[in-house]
C-alpha positions in Angstrom: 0.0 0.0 0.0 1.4 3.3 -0.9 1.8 6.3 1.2 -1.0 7.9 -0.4 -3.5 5.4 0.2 -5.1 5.0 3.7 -7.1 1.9 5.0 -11.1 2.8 4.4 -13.2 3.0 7.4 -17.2 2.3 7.5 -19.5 4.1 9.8 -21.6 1.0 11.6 -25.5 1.4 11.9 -26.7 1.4 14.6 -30.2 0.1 15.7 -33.2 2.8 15.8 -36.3 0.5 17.3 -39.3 2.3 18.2 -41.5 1.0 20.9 -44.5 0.5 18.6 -42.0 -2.4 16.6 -41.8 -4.0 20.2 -46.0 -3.7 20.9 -46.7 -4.9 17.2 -44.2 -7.9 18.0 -46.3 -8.9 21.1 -49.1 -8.6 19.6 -47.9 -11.6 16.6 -46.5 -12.9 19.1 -49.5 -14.2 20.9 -52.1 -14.0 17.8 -50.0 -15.6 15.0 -46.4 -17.0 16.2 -47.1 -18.6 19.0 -44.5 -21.0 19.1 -43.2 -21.0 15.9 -39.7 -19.5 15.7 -38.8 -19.6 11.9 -37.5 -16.3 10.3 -39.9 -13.7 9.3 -39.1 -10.9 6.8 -39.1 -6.9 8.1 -38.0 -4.1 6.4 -36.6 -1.4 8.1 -35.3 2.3 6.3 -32.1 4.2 7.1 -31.7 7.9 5.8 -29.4 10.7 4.8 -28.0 12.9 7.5 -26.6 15.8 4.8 -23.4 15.4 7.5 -24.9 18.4 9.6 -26.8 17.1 13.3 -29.8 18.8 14.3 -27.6 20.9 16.8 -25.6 21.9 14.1 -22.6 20.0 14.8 -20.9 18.4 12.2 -20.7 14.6 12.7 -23.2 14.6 16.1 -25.6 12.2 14.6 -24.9 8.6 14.5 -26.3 6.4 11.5 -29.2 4.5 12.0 -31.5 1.5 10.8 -34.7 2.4 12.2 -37.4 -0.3 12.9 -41.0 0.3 14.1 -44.2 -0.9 13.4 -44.8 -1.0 9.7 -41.3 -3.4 9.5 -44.0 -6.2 10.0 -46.5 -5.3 6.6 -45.4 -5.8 2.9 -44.3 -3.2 0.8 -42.5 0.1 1.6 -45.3 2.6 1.6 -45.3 3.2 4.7 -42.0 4.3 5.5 -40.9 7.9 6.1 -40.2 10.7 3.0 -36.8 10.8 2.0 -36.0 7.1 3.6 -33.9 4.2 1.7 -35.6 0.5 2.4 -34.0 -2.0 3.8 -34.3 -5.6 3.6 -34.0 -7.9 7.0 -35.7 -10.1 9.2 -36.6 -11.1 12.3 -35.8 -14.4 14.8 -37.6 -14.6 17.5 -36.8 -17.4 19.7 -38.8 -19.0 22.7 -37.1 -19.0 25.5 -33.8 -16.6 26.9 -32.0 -20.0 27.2 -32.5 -20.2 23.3 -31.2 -16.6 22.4 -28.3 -17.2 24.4 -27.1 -20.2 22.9 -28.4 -19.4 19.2 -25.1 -19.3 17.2 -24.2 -16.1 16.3 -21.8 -16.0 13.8 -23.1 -19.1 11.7 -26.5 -16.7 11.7 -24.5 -13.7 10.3 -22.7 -15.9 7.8 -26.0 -17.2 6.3 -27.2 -13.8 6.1 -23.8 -12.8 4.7 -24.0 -15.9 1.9 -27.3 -14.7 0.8 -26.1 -11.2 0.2 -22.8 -12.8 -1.8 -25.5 -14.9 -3.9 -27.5 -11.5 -4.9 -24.5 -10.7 -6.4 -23.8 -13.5 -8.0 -26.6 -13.7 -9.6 -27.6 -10.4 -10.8 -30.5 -9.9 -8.0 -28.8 -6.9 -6.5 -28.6 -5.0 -9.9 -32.5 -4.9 -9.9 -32.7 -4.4 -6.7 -29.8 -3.2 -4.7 -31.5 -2.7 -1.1 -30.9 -6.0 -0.9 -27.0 -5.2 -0.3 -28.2 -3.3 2.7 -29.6 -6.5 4.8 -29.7 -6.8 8.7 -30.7 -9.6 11.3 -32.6 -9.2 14.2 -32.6 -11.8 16.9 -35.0 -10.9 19.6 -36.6 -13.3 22.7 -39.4 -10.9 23.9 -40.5 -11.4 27.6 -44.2 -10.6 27.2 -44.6 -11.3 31.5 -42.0 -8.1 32.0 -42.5 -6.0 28.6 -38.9 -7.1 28.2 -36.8 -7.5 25.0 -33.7 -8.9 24.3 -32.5 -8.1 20.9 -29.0 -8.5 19.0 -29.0 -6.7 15.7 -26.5 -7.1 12.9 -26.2 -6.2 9.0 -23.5 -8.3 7.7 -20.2 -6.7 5.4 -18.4 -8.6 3.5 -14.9 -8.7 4.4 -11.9 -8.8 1.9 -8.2 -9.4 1.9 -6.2 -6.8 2.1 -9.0 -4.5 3.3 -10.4 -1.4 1.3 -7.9 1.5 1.0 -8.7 4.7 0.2 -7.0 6.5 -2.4 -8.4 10.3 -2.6 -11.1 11.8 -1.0 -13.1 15.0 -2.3 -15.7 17.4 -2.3 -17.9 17.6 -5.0 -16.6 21.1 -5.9 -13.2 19.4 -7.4 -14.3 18.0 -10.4 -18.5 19.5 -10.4 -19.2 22.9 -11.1 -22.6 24.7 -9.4 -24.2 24.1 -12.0 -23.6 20.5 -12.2 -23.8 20.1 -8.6 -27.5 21.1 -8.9 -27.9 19.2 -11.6 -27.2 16.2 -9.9 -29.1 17.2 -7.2 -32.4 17.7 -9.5 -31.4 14.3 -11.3 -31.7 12.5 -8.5 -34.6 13.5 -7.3 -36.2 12.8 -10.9 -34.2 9.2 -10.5 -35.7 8.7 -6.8 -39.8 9.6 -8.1 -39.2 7.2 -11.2 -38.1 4.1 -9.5 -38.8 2.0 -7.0 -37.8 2.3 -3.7 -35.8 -1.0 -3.4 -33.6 0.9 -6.1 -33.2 4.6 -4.4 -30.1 3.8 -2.4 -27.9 3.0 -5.6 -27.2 4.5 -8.7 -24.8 5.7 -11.3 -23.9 8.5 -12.4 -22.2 9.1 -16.0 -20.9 12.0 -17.5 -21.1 12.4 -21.6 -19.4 15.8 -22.2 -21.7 18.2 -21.0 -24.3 15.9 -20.1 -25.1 14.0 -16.5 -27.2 11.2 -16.0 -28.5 9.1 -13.2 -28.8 5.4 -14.1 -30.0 2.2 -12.3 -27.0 0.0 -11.8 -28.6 -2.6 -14.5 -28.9 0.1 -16.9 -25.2 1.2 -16.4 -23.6 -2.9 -16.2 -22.1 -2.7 -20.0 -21.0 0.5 -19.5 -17.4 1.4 -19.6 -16.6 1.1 -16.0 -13.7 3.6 -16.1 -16.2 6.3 -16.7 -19.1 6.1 -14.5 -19.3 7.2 -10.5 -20.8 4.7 -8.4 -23.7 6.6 -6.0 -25.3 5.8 -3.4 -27.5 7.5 -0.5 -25.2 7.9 2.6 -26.3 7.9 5.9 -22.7 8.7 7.7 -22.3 11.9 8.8 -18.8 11.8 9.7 -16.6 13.7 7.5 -14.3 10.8 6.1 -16.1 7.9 6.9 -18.8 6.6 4.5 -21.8 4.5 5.4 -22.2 0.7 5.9 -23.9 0.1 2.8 -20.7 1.0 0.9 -19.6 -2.1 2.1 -21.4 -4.7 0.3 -21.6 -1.9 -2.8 -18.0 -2.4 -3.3 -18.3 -6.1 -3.5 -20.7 -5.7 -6.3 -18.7 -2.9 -8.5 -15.9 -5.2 -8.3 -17.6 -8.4 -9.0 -19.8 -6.9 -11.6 -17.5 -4.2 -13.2 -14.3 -6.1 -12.8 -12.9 -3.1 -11.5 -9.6 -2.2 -9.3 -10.4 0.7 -8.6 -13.8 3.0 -8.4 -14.9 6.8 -8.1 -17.8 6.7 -5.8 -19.9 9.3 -4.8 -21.3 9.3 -1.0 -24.5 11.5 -1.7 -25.7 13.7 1.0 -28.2 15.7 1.2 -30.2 18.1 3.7 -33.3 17.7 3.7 -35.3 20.5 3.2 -32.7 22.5 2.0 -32.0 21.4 -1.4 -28.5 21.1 -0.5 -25.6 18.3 -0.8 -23.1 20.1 -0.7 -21.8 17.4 2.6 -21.7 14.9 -0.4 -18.3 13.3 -0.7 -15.9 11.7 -4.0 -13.5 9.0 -3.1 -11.5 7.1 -5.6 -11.3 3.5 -3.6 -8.6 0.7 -4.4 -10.5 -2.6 -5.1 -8.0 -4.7 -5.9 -8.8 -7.2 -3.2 -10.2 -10.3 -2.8 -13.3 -11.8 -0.4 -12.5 -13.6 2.7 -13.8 -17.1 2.8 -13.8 -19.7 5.1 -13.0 -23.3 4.6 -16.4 -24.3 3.1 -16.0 -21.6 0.7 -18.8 -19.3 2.6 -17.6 -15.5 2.4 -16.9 -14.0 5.7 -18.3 -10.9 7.3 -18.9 -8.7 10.1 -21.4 -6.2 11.3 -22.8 -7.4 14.6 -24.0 -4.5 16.6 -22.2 -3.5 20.1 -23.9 -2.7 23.4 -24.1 0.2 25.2 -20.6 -1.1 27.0 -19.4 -0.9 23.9 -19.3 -5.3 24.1 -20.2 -7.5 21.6 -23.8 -8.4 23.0 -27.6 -8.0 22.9 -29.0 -4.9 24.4 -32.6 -4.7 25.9 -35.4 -2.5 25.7 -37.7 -2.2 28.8 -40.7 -1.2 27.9 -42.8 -2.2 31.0 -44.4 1.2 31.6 -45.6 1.5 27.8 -46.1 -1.5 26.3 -49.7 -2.1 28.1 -52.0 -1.3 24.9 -53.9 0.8 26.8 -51.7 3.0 28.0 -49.9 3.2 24.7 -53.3 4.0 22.6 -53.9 6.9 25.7 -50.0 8.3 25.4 -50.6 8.4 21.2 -54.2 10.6 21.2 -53.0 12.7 24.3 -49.7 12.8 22.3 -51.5 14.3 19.1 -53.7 16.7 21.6 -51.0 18.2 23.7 -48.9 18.8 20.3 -51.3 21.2 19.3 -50.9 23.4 22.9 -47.0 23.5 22.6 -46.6 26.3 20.0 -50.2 27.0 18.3 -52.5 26.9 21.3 -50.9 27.1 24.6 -54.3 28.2 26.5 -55.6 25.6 25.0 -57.6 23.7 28.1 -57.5 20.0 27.2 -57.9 18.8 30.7 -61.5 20.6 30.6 -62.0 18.7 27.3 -61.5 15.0 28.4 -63.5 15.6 31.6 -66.6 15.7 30.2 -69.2 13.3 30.0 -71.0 13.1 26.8 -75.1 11.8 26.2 -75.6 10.9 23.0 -79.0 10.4 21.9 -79.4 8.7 18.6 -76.5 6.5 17.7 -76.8 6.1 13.7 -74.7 8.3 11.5 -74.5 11.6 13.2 -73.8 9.5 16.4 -71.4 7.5 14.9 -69.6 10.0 13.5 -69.8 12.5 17.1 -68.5 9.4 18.9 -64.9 9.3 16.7 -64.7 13.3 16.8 -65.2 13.5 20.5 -62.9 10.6 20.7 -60.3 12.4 18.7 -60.6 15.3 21.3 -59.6 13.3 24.2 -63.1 12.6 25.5 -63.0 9.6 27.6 -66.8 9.2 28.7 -69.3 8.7 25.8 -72.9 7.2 26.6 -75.4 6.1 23.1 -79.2 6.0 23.2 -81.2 4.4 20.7 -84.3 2.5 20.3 -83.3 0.5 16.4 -81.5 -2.4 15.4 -78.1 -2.3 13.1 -79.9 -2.9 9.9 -78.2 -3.6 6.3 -78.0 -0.2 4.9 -75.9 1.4 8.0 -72.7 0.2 8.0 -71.7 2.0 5.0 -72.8 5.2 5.9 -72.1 4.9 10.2 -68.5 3.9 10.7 -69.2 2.2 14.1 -70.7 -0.8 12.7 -69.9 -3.7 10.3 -71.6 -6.1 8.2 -71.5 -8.9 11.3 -73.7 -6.3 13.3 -76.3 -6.2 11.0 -76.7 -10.3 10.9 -79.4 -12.1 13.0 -82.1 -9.2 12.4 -79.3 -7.0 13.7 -77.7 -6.0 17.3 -79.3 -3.4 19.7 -77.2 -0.2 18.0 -76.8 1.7 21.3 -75.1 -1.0 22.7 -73.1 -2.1 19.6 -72.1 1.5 18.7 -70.6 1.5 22.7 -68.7 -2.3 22.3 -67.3 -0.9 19.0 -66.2 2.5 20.5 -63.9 0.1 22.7 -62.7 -1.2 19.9 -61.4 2.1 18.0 -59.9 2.9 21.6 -60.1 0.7 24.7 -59.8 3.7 27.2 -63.0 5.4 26.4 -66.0 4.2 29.0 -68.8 3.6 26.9 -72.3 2.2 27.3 -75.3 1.7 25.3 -78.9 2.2 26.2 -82.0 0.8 24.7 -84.8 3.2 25.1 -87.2 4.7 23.1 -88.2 8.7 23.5 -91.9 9.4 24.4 -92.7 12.4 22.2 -95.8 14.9 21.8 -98.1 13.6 19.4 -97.7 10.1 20.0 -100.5 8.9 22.8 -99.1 7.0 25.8 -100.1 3.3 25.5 -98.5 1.9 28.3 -98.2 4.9 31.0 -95.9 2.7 33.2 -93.5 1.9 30.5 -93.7 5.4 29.4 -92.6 6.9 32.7 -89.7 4.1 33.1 -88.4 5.8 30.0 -88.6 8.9 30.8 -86.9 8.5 34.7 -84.2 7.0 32.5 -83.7 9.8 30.0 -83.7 12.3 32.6 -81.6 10.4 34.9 -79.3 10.1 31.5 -79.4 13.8 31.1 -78.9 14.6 34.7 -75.6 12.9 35.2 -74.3 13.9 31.9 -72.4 17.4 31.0 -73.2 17.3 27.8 -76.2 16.3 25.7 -76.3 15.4 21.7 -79.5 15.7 19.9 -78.8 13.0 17.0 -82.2 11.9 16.3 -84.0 12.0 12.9 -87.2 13.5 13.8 -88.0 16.5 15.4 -90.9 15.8 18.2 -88.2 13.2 19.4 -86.0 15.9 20.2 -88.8 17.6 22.2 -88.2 15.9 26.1 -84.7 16.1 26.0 -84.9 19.6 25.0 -87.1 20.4 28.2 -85.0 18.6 30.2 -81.5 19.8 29.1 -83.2 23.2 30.3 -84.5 21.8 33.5 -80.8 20.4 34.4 -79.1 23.3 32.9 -77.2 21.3 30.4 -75.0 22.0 27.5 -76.9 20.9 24.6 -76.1 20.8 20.9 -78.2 20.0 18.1 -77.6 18.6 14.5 -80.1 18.5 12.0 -80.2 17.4 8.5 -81.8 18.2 5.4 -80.8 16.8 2.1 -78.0 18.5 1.1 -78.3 21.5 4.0 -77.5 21.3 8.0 -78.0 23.0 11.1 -76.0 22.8 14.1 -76.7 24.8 17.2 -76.4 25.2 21.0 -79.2 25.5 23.2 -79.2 28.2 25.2 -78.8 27.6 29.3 -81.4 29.3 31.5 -80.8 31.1 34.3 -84.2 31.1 36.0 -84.0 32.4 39.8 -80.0 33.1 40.0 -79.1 36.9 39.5 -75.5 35.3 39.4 -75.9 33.0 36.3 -77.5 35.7 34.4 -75.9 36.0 30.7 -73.4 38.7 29.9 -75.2 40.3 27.3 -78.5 39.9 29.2 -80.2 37.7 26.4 -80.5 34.0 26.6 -80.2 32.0 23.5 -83.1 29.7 21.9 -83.2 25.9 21.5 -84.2 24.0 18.5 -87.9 24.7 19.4 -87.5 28.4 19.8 -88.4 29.5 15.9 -91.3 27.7 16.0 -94.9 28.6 16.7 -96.4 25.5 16.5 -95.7 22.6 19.0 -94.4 19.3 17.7 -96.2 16.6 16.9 -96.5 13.2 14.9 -94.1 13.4 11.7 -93.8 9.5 11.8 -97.3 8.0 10.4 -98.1 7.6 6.9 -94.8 8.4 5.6 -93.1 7.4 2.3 -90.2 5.3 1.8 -88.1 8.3 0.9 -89.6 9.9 4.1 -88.5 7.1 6.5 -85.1 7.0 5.6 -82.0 9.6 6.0 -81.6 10.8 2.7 -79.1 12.8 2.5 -75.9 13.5 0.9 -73.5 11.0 2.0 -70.8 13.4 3.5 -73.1 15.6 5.1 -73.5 13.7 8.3 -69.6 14.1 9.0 -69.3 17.6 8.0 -72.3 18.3 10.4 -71.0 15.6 13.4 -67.3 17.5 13.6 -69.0 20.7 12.9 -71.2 20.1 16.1 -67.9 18.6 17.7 -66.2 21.5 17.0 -68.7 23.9 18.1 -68.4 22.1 22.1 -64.8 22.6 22.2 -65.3 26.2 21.3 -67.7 26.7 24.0 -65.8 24.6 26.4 -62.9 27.1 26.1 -65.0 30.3 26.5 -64.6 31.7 30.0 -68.6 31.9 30.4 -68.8 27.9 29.5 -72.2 27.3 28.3 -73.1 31.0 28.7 -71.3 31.9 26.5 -72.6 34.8 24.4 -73.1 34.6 20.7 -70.2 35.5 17.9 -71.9 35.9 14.3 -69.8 36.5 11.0 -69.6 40.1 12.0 -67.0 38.7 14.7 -64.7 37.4 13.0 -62.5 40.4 12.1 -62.3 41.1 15.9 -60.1 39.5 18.8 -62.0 36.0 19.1 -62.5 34.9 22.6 -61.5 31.8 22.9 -58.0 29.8 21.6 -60.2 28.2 18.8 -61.6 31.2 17.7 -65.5 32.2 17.4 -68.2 31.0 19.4 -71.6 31.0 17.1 -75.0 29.9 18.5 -76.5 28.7 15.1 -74.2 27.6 12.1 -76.2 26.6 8.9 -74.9 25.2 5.6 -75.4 24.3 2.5 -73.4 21.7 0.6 -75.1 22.7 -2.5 -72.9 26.3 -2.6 -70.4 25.1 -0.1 -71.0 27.5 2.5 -72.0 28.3 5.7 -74.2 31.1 7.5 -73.9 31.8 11.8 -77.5 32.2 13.2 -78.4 34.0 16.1 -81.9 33.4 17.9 -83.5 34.9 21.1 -85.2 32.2 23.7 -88.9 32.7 23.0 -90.8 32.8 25.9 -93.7 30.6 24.0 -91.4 28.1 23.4 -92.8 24.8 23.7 -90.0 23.1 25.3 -87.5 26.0 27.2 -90.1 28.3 28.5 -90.3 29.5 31.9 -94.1 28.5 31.5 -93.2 24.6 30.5 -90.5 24.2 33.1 -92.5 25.4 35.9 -95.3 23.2 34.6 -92.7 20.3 34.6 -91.3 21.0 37.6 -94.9 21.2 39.1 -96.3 18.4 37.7 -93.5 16.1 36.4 -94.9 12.9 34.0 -98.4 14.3 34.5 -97.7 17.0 32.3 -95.6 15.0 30.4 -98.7 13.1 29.7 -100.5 15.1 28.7 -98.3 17.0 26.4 -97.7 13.0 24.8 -101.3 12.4 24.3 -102.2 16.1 22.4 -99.6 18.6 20.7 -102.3 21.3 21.4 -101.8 20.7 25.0 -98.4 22.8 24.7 -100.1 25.4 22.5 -102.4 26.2 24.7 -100.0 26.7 27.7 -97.7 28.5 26.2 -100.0 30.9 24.7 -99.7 30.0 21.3 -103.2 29.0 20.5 -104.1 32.7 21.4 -101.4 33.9 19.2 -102.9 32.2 16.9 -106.6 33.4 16.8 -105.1 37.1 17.4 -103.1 35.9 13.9 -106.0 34.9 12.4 -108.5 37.8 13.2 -105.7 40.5 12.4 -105.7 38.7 8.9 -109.3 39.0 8.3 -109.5 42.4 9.7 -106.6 43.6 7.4 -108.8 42.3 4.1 -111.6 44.6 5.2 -112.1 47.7 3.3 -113.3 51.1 4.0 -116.1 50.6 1.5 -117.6 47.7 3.5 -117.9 49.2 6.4 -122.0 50.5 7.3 -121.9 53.5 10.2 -125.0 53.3 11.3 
């Protein structure tokens, strides 16, 4: 070896696993592996460090394989932007006793032959990731969350060992212009091929012209010319990545080579920049060490954190419970969101509160998965139907199963598959049908039982959804949100229009509870001057069903969703003053931003319109005059407003508004002619 030349040294990787690789593991573990022991393929990605740490110190970041939980599915589009795939897999053995004694090097050779044979036979030309293959030998100790894990990508060594003839910046034989051009080549070589083939290319210089090949495109080439690329994830200054390793084996075998210009491409991400690439020119004239059955040797086992050849573990006792891991990932995603962009945001009010949901078909459905996505942790469905055929498609907490057998109770399915989507939430179905106005009372008994349910429901609930797809069922628990003082939020649907509101709180009796603006807001009920009654009988097909545009129930769900947290994070809670349009250009009061009483849209135009409405003191279900009667009376006036609509008409004083409607009508046709003075 001449002076000039010094002996090549490789950057190591060193294993990345994330604690979701270990769950998934467990998980096969006990569902599929059971006992079986045989290798399974993985993939794991390594990627370019550009040579710069995220500190900003030169060489601070190590080079890594990383592992997590898409290593166990098929394919690569999962991994991260900007990553290179690599081949492995995994052996996990039964018993501690059978880790220990599993032989080591005989494993790494076998992995070593295979990557020899790729070569060999042309495999790694297609694809090269295979040069870039690792072992994992793992015994996982499901009683302690403990795992015992050995990782290794296997080099293959040679005789005398790689020297290093010249190393370079790309600046010594590229100009800035070329430099980019490389850069923007590569790109256009990375989007056009497969990932298996991003870590490896070729890079050949005609004249004026650069081009980025795929090493089987470049094989009868003239050698002499080309650069041999690939994507480095070393950061050191003069020490290229492990891949290199293997790479070399293959330029030499394939190119019949002594000596190779390679390019270590590096690149910050982001930036557009690869300007910490590196040019070496690398001796090859060497041969590959074999043992006596002719089986190449290798190296490549990873060291511990002594710095030993041996396994390491990962103790993941206080995460790997399911539960806990599903909680840390949505509180996770929440609490990202108050870091920078939200820091008032309260999320601790969010998750405390306990949500009714009455109706549990699409707009339930779909309230359920937003609240969950907001950290609510206590979700209860009502519903008097069955899962039928047609739901699953349109109400994403049921399946085809649920609607076998003449269909499962939906509150109660809707709750068991809530647990499902997240195990943390507490969740419980009800069966019970909503007496309403209009309809008579057959059974008094059972009619009261439901109502002592619903209003115990209510009562020991913060907040109450009306889901429901007619509007005298939304009647009772309108009268008795108001009776609790309850937050209640409405969502309506037309066929291509929706309407989601609050109901106004009232603040009958306490001076202190009063609203800030001095008006209270209306309910659902409030526009109305006629009481509700039967819509149900003697209706068509069309009329029985939903029919609606199919994403309108979601938009309308999260809008409603959305419209709780807003209020939740007002100062005045549920009363909360109304913002309209009008606000918007103003400071908002709350981290989220406006708090409307009324938002009404229309997917036909794509747009939206904030409502604001006065309690009416005729209302049929908020009144002052129907709460004291309730109050008074309880299920007796309930009764009665069951068994005749007109019953609330004429309490509230809308029957006389009425006839004083009426008579002003007829007076107004009257002319001056017609009238006789006597």
């Amino acid at each position: 070896m001449s002076k000039e030349q010094t002996i090549l040294q490789f950057e190591p990787f060193c294993s990345a696993i994330e604690a979701p690789f270990w769950h998934t593991l467990t998980q096969l573990k006990i569902e599929e592996f059971k006992l079986d022991d045989e290798i399974k393929d993985i993939t794991g990605y390594y990627q370019m460090l550009g040579g710069v740490s995220f500190t900003g110190k030169e060489g601070a970041l190590p080079s890594r394989l990383c592992l997590g939980n898409f290593s166990y599915e098929e394919g690569t589009e999962d991994l991260p932007p900007f990553s290179i795939c690599a081949p492995g897999f995994i052996k996990n053995t039964n018993t501690i006793e059978e880790f220990k004694q599993l032989n080591k090097s005989q494993t790494l050779a076998e992995c070593a032959k295979r990557v020899l044979e790729d070569i060999e036979s042309g495999a790694a030309l297609n694809t090269p990731h295979l040069l870039a293959r690792f072992i994992l030998l793992t015994f996982a100790n499901l009683k302690n969350y403990k795992y015992y894990y050995w990782f290794g990508c296997p080099a293959l060594t040679t005789n005398p060992t790689y020297s290093l003839r010249d190393i370079s910046g790309l600046s010594s034989i590229f100009d800035d212009n070329q430099i980019c051009e490389i850069q923007c080549k590569y790109q256009d070589y990375r989007g056009a091929r497969p990932q298996e083939q991003h870590g490896f290319f070729v890079l050949n210089q005609t004249g004026a012209e650069i081009e980025i090949l795929t090493l089987q495109e470049a094989k009868n080439l003239q050698a002499s010319q080309l650069i041999f690329g690939f994507a480095d994830p070393s950061s050191l200054p003069s020490n290229p990545g492990w891949p290199l390793r293997n790479y070399l084996a293959l330029i030499r075998q394939t190119f019949s080579v002594n000596e190779a210009r390679i390019l270590c491409y590096r690149e910050i991400i982001g930036k557009k920049d690869i300007s910490p690439s590196k040019l070496l020119r690398v001796d090859l004239d060497v041969q590959l060490n074999v043992d006596e059955n002719n089986h190449p040797k290798s190296t490549g086992w990873e060291r511990n954190a002594q710095g030993k050849l041996g396994p390491r573990v990962a103790d993941l006792a206080p995460l790997m419970d399911p539960h806990k891991l599903a909680n840390t990932a949505v509180d996770l995603n929440l609490k990202l969101m108050r870091w920078r962009l939200l820091p008032s945001l309260n999320l601790e009010k969010i998750a405390s509160q306990k949500c009714l949901l009455l109706g549990s078909g699409t707009l339930g459905c779909y309230v359920a998965r937003s609240l969950l996505g907001w950290g609510v942790r206590h979700i209860t469905f009502v519903d008097n139907s069955r899962v039928s055929f047609s739901n699953p498609a349109r109400q994403p907490l049921f399946n085809f199963e649920d609607s076998l057998g003449g269909g499962k109770e939906k509150a109660k399915c809707a709750a068991d598959n809530l647990k499902k989507v997240f195990p943390g939430v507490v969740s419980e179905g009800h069966t019970i049908s909503i007496p309403m106005p209009g309809h008579p009372v057959v059974d008094a008994e059972k009619s009261k039982s439901e109502v002592e349910k619903i209003a115990n429901l209510i009562s020991t609930h913060d907040v109450i959804f009306l889901l429901m797809d007619s509007r005298e069922s939304r009647w009772l628990p309108t009268l008795l949100g108001a009776h609790f003082k309850k937050l209640v939020v409405n969502a309506a649907l037309g066929f291509d229009t929706y309407m989601v509101m609050r109901h106004g709180v009232p603040a009958y009796g306490d001076p202190a509870e009063a609203k800030p603006d001095g008006m209270q807001l209306g309910c659902y009920f409030c526009n109305d001057i006629v009481a509700p009654t039967d819509s149900l009988s003697n209706r068509t097909l069309d009329q029985q069903c939903t029919v609606t545009r199919p994403g309108l129930s979601a938009i309308a769900s999260a809008t409603a969703v959305e419209l709780l947290v807003s209020v939740l994070q007002h100062e005045d809670g549920a009363l909360a003053p109304a913002d309209n349009s009008r606000s918007i250009s103003e400071s908002t009061t709350t981290p989220l931003g406006l708090v409307p009483h009324q938002i009404r849209g229309f997917l036909s135009h794509f747009s939206q319109m904030l409502v604001v409405g006065r309690a009416y003191d005729k209302c049929t279900a908020c009144s002052k005059i129907v709460l004291d009667a309730y109050a008074d009376r309880g299920f007796e006036f309930l009764k009665q407003a069951f068994d005749s609509s007109d019953y609330l008409e004429e309490i509230t004083g809308l029957t006389q508004l009425h006839a004083e409607s009426e008579l002003a009508d007829w007076d107004s046709e009257i002319d001056d002619e017609d009238i006789s003075i006597i």
